[in-house]
C-alpha positions as CSV (number, residue, x, y, z in Angstrom):
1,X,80.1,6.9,12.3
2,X,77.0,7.8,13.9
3,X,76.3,11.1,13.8
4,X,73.3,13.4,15.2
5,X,72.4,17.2,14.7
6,X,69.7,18.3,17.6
7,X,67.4,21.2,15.9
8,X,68.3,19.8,12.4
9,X,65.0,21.3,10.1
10,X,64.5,25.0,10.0
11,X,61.8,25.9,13.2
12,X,59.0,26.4,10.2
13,X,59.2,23.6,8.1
14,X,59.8,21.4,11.4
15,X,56.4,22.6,13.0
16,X,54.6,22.8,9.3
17,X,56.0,19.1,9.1
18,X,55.0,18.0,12.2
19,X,51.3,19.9,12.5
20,X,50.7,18.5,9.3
21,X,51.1,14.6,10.4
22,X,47.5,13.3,9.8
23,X,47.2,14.8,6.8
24,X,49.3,12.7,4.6
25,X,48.6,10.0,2.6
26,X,49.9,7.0,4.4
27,X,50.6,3.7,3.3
28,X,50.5,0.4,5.2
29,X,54.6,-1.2,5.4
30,X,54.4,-3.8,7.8
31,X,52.9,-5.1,10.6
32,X,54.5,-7.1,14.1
33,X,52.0,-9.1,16.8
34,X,51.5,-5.9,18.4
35,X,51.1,-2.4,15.9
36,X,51.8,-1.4,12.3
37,X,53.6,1.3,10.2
38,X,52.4,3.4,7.8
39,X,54.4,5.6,5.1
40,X,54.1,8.4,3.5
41,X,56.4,10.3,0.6
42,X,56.4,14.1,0.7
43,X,56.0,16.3,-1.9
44,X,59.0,17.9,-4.1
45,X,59.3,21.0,-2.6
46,X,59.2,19.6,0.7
47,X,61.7,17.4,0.2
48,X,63.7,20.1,-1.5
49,X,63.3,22.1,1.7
50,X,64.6,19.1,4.0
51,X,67.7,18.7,1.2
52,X,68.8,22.4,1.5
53,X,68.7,21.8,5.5
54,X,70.7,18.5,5.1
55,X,73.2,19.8,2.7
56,X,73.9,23.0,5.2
57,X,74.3,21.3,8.4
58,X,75.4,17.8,7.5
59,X,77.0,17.9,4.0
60,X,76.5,16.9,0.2
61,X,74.0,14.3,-0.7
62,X,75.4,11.6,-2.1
63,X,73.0,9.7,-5.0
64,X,69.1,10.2,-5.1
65,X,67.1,11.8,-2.3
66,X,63.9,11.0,-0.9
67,X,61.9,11.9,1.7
68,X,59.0,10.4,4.0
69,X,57.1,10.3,7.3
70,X,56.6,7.4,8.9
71,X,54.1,6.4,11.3
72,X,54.6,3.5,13.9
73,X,51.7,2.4,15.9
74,X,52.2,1.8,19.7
75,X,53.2,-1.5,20.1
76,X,54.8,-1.4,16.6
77,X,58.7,-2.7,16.9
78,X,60.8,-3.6,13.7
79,X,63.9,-6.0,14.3
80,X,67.7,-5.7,14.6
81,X,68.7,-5.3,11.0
82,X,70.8,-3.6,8.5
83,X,69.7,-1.5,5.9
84,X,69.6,-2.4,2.1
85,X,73.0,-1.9,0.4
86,X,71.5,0.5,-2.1
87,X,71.0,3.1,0.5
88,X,74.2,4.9,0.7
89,X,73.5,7.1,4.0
90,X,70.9,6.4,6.3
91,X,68.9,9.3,8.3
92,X,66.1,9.9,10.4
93,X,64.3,13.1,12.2
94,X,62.7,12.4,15.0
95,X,59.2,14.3,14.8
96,X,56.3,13.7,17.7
97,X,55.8,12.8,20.5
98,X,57.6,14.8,22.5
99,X,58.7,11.5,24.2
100,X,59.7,9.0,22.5
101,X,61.7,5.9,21.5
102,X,64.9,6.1,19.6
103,X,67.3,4.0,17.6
104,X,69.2,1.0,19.4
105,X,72.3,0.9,17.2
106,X,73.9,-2.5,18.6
107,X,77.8,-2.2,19.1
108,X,77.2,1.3,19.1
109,X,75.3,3.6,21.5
110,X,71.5,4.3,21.3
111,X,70.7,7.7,20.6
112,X,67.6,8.5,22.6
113,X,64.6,10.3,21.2
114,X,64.3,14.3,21.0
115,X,62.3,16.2,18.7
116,X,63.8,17.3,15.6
117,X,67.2,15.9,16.2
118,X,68.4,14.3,12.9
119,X,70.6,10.7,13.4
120,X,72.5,9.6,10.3
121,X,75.0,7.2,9.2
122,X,77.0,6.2,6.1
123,X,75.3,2.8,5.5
124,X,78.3,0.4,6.6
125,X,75.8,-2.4,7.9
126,X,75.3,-1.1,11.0
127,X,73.0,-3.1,13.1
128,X,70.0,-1.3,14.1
129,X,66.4,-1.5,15.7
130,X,64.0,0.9,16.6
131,X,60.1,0.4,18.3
132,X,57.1,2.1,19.9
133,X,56.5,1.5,23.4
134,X,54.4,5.0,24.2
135,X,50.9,5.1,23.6
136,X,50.5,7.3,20.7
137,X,52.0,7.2,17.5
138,X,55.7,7.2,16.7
139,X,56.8,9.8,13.8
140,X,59.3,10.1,11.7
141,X,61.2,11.6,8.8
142,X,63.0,9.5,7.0
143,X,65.6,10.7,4.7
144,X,67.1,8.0,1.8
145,X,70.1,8.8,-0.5
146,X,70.1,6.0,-2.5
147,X,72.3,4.7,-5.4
148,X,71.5,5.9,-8.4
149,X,70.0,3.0,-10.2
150,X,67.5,1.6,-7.3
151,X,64.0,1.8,-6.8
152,X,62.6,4.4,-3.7
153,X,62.4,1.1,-1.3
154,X,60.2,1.7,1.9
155,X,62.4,2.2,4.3
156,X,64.0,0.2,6.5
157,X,65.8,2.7,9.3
């Protein structure tokens, strides 16, 4: 199941987040033909912050949690896939622009972009793609629970 919570961070650490997006240390993931993505982990308070808000509104984390901002170029577009069997739920926050591009989940529904509205999903192989068509940056927050012996991956949602 597919589930999304509109307003999911606190209004504070959702602005302090977002107003802080060129300030992190960004790392180059991938490229396509047309843009690239860059990712960035966030400190352990922060993520602790974005935990507390998870566990409240959506429910217990399950395994090890991580958190990170990633940055999609315009043109930047990353394939139908599924996401790595050592993630056990997959979640993302939609943070800037104000309009954007959301997640094509195929036999599903896509679940159009909005800031700060949180989409998450018990990793069950669910087909999903997601991609940049605006002319400014795509971010978001990436939030990975992952089994507890794996490696943080970069993500894949």
């Amino acid at each position: 199941m597919i589930q999304t919570i509109d307003d999911f961070l606190p209004a504070w650490l959702w602005y302090w987040i977002a107003a802080s997006k060129n300030e992190y240390d960004y790392q180059h993931v991938d490229s396509c033909e047309s843009g690239s993505k860059h990712e960035a982990m966030l400190s352990d308070r922060v993520n602790m912050s974005i935990r507390e808000a998870y566990e409240e509104k959506v429910g217990k984390v399950q395994g090890q949690f991580f958190c990170s901002i990633v940055k999609a170029e315009p043109g930047y577009w990353y394939p139908d896939h599924a996401d790595h069997k050592s993630k056990i739920v997959s979640s993302v926050v939609y943070l800037w622009p104000d309009d954007g591009d959301g997640t094509h989940f195929m036999k599903h529904h896509d679940v159009p972009w909005q800031t700060n509205r949180l989409v998450t999903w018990l990793n069950q192989g669910q087909i999903h793609s997601y991609r940049n068509t605006r002319n400014e940056d795509r971010y978001t927050l990436n939030l990975y629970q992952l089994t507890a012996n794996s490696h943080l991956m970069v993500e894949e949602t």
